[in-house]
Every structure is written in structure tokens, then in C-alpha cells.
N, C-alpha and C positions, 0 to 999 in steps of 0.2 A: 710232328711238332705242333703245340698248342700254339695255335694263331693269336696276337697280341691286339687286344682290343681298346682302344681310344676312348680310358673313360672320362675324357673331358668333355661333358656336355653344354649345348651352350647356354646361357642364360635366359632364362623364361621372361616370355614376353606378357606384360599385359594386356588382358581386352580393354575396345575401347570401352564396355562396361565397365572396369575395374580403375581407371582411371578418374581421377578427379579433378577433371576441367572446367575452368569458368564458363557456366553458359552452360553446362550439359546437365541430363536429370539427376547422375547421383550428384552431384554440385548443389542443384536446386533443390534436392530435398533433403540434405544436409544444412541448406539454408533454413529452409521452412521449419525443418523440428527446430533449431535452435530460436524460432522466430515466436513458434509455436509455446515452448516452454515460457519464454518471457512471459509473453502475453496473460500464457495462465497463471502468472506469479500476479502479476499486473489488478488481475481480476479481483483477488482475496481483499485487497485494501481497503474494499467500501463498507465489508462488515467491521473493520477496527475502526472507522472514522464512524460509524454507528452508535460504536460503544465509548463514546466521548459524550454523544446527546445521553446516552445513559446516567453520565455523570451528573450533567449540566439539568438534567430532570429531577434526578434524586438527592441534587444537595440542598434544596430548594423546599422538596416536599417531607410531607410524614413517611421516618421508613418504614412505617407499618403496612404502608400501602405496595411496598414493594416487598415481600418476600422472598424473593429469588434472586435478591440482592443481599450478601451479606458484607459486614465492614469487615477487614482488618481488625481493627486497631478504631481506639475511640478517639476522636478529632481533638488536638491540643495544640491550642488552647480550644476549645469545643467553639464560641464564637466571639466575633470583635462589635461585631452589634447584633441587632435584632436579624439579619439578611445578612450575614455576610460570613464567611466561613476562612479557616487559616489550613493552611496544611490537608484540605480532605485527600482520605486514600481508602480506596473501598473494591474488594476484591467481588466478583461475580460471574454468573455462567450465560454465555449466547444461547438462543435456543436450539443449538445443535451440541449443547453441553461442551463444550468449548471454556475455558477457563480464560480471565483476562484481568487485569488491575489499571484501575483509573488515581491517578492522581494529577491534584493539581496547587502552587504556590499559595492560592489564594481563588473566592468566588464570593461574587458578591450580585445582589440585584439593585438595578438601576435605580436612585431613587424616584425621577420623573415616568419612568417606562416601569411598570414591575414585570412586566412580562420580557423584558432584556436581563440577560444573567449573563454577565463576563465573568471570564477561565482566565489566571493567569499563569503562565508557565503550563497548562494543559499536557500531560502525556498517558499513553495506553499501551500497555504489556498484553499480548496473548498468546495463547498457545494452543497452535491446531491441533485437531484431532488427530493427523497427522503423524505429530511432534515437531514440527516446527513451531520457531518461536517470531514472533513480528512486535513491532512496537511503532510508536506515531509518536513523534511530539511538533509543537509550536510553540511561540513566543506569545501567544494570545489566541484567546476564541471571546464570541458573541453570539451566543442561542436566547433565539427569539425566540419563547414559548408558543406566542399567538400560530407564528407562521412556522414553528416547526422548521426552522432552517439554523444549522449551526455555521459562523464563517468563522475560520481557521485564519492566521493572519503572523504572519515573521517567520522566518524559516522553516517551514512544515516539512516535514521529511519520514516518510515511512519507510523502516528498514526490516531486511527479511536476513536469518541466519544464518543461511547460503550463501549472501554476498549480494544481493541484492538491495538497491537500494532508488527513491523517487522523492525528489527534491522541488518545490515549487515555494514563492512566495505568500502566497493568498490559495485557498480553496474552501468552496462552498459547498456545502453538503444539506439538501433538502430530504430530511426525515420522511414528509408525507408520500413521498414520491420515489424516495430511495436511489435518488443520484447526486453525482459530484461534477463542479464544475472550476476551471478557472482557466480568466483569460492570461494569464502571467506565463510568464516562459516555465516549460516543464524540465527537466532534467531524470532519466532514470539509466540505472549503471545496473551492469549483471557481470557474472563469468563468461561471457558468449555475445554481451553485447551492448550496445550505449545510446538511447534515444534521445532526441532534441527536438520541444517544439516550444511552436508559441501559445498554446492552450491545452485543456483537458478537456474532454467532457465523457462523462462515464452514468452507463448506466448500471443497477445493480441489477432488474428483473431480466432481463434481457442479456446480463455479462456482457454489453458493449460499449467497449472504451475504442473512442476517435482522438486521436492529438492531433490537434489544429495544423495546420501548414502556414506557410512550408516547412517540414517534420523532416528530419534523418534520421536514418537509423543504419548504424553499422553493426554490424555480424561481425566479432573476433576470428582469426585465421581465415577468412573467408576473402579479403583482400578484394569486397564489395560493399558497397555503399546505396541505400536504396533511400530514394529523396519525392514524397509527395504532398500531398495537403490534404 
């Protein structure tokens, strides 16, 4: 007689490898790439806040002088004084051929300052090489020719297609130098995670951004919170 065998096996157990505990490595470095990812989104923002001084340079000068800039569409009303522009929208390439569109409500140059040139309503469409798409807008800019520094000012917010998004009120962005800065509270939201500080400062040669403290940042499903300065 065929002996009757017990195929009730019992339930497989995990290793502690395969578990995912707060405080253990696969924990921590399921934190770290989502932490990782951000960051790298984080990074891209300085060449679109770039291509705003592009704007702020060329609605100002001869476009002859620029070739690698082409318009859209011809300016209309084309101008309201001798300095002063209505509606510009002007399509152009990064130097990594990268495609991007500058518009803005209105620009004009200071009468007292000519070397001050206010944006108003300023925003920027680009699209990475990638294929992702990012945009930038604010409620005002101020590009100083002299000092090559453009400040961004009312609601700034650079958003990414993914779901990414970097909220501040004021940020400064030094052309010569190729960083951004601001001391105003930051705000940036992703699928995976949500930062809070009380500044920026980024650099673009270097890819290093610090957000001022005391900074949080929480990691989605992660059911951890990491708090520094």
C-alpha cells in the first residue's frame, strides 16, 4: 500500500535579508535611491532658470547678434516705446541642443538703470534630451545686465512631468557664476518624497544644492522622516 504523504508544507519564512525593517540596509538603501532620485531631478533646474537670462539678454539687444536664437512668432504689438517689449515669445536651443521657449507678459528697461531689465509674468518651457518636459514661471524677474544676476520674485515654481514639483518665493540666480540662491522658505513635492526648508543654495559647476535648516525631508512609504540643517 502507497504510504500517504503530507503535502501540506508550511509557509516560507523570510530572511532577515528579505525583510524590510526600519533601521536595516535593505530599508536604508531603498531610502537612499529614492533620496537619490530626487536630488537628481533637483539638479536640472539651474539650466532652465539659465534660459530666462537668455530672454532678459535678447529682448534688449540686436537679434543679429544672436543666431542660435530663433523667434516663434513676431512680437505684437512689436513695441510700446523705444525699450520696452509686450508679449515676447521666443523659441531656442541650450548648448546641449535641448529645446526650450521663453515668454514673458511684458519687458522693459529701467528708465534711471538701463542696465535693469524687468520680466513680467516671466516663464520657460524645455524639453530634455531625455524627453522630459520642465517649465519655470514667476510673477516677476529683475536682470541686471551689469552684474549678470537675474532675481526671480512671486511665486516661482519649477515643475517636472513626472510629478515633481519646487516652490519658493524669491530666487536669485547669478549668471557669471552659475548658481541659485534664496533665503525664503523652499518647498519641493515628488512621487517618493517632500522637502522643507528655509533656503537654497545651489550650485550649477559642482551640482550642489544645500537647503538651509532646519530642512525635512520625508521619504513616501518609508514611515521616516530625516531632519538637518
Amino acid at each position: 500500500m502507497a504510504s500517504v504523504q503530507d503535502t501540506d508544507q508550511p509557509p516560507k519564512r523570510k530572511s532577515l535579508e528579505q525583510l524590510d525593517i526600519p533601521g536595516s540596509n535593505q530599508h536604508q538603501v531603498e531610502r537612499n535611491r529614492k533620496r537619490t532620485k530626487y536630488v537628481r531631478f533637483l539638479r536640472v533646474f539651474l539650466p532652465i532658470l539659465g534660459a530666462l537670462v537668455v530672454l532678459a539678454i535678447f529682448i534688449m539687444q540686436d537679434r543679429n547678434e544672436f543666431a542660435d536664437i530663433r523667434p516663434i512668432e513676431e512680437v505684437a504689438p512689436q513695441q510700446m516705446g523705444e525699450n520696452e517689449l509686450l508679449s515676447p515669445r521666443f523659441e531656442a536651443v541650450d548648448q546641449n541642443s535641448q529645446p526650450y521657449t521663453l515668454t514673458a507678459e511684458r519687458a522693459f528697461q529701467s528708465p534711471d538703470n538701463m542696465d535693469l531689465i524687468t520680466l513680467e509674468q516671466p516663464t520657460a518651457d524645455m524639453r530634455m534630451s531625455d524627453g522630459a518636459n520642465f517649465s519655470l514661471k514667476s510673477v516677476g524677474g529683475l536682470y541686471n545686465q551689469n552684474d549678470q544676476i537675474l532675481d526671480l520674485s512671486g511665486d516661482v515654481m519649477l515643475d517636472h512631468d513626472a510629478g515633481y514639483t519646487l516652490r519658493t518665493n524669491t530666487l536669485k540666480l547669478n549668471v557669471r557664476d552659475n548658481t541659485a540662491s534664496t533665503s525664503d522658505a523652499v518647498e519641493a513635492d515628488g512621487p517618493d518624497a517632500h522637502i522643507q526648508a528655509n533656503g537654497l543654495d545651489a550650485d550649477g559647476k559642482s551640482s550642489v544644492l544645500i537647503f538651509k535648516g532646519p530642512a525635512k525631508l520625508t521619504l513616501d512609504n518609508l514611515n521616516n522622516e530625516d531632519e538637518g540643517e
